[in-house]
C-alpha positions in Angstrom: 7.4 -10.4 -10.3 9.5 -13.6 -9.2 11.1 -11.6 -6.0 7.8 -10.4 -4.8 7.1 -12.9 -1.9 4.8 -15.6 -2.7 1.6 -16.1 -0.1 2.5 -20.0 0.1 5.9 -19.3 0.9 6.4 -21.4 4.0 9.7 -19.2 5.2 7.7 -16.5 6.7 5.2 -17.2 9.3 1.1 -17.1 9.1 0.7 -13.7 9.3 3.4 -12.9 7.4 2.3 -15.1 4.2 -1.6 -13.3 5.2 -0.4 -9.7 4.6 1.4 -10.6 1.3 -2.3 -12.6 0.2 -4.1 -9.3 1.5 -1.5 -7.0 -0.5 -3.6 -9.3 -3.6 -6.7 -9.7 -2.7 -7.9 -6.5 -0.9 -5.7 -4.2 -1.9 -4.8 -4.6 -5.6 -8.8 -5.1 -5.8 -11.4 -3.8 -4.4 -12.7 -6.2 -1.2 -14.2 -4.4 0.8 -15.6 -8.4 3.6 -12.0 -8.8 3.2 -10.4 -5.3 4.8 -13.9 -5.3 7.3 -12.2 -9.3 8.8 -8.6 -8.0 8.4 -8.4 -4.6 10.1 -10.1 -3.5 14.0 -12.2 -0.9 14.0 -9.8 2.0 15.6 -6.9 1.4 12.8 -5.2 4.2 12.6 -2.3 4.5 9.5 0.4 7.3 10.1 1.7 8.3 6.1 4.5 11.4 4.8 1.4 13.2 4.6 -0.7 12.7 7.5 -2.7 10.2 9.8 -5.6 7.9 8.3 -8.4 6.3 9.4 -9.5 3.1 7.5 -12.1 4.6 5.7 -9.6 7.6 4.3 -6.7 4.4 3.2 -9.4 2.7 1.3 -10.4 5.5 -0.4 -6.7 6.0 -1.3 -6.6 2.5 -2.5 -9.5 3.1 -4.9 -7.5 6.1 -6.4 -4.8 4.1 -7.2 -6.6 0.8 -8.9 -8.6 4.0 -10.5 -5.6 5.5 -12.1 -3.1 2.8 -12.5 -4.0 0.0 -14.9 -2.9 -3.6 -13.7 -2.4 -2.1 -9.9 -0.5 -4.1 -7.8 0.4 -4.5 -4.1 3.1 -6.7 -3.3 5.5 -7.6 -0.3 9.0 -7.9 -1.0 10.5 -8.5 2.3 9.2 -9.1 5.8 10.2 -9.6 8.9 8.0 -10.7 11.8 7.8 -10.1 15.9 5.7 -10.7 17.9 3.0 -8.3 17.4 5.0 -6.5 14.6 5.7 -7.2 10.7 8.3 -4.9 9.3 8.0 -4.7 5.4 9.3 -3.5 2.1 7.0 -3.5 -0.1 6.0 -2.2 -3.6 2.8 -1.2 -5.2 2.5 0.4 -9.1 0.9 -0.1 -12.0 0.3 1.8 -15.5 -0.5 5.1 -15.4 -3.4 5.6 -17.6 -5.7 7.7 -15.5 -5.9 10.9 -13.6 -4.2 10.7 -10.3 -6.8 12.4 -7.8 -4.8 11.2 -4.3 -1.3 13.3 -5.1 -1.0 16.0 -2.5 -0.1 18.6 -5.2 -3.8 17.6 -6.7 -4.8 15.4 -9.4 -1.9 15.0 -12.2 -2.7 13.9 -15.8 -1.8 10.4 -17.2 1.4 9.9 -19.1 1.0 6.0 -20.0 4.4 4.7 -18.6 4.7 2.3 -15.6 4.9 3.9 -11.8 6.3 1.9 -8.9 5.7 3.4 -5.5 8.2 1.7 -3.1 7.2 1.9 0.7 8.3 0.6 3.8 6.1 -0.4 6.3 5.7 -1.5 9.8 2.0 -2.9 10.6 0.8 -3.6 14.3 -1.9 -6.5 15.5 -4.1 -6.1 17.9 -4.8 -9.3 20.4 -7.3 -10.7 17.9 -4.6 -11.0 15.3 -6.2 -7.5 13.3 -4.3 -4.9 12.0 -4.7 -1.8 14.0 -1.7 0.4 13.3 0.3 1.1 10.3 3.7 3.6 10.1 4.3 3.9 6.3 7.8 5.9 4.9 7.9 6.5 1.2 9.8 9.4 -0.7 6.9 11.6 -1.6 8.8 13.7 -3.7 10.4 10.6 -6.0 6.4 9.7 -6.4 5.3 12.7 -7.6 8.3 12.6 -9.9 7.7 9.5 -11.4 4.2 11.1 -11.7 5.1 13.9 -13.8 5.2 17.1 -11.1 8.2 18.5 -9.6 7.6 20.4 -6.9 10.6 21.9 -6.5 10.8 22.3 -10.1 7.9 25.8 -9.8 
């Protein structure tokens, strides 16, 4: 984990070194004081496979630390502006669960590492709260690495 970006890192600004602590400590576990202070009320996420609301991304969330063993979140780039943090981050973990949050339906453990590689681009409000997420990730890679093939049936 040494390139993931450190939350004391002093190159990146306060928000910056904020989203990579959050990626820890309210997304990798459950936190649910944490996301309530870090996110406004109308936060909208747009994902491959549709738009979320808050509520529907932490349930997602919970999937994944459900199914993956030693779940991670972590940033390994960012770039801030303004209003705007552009990322590249990573989340994974082992998969030793069913998967219920795949969009071809839940898929079996097979005990091997995943990594799900996303880039992001967040948006703060003018209280310094997330309120919009775009999120790009190769769907089809995922469920790969997850053991269905879509194209494969």
């Amino acid at each position: 984990m040494s390139d993931f970006i450190s939350p004391d890192d002093t190159r990146y600004d306060r928000r910056s070194r904020e989203l990579v602590r959050f990626g820890r400590e309210a997304i990798a576990v459950e936190n649910p004081v944490r996301v309530k202070e870090f996110f406004s009320a109308d936060f909208r996420v747009h994902a491959p496979d549709g738009d979320m609301d808050l509520d529907a991304l932490q349930e997602f969330w919970t999937q994944m630390r459900d199914a993956f063993t030693g779940y991670y979140c972590e940033r390994r780039e960012i770039v801030s502006a303004g209003a705007l943090i552009g990322a590249r981050t990573e989340m994974g973990g082992v998969f030793e669960k069913p998967f219920t949050a795949s969009p071809v339906g839940t898929l079996p453990p097979h005990g091997r590492a995943v990594t799900l590689p996303l880039v992001n681009m967040f948006r703060y409000d003018d209280e310094g709260r997330l309120a919009e997420e775009w999120v790009m990730y190769d769907n089809l890679a995922w469920l790969r690495q997850l053991g269905a093939d879509p194209l494969a049936e």
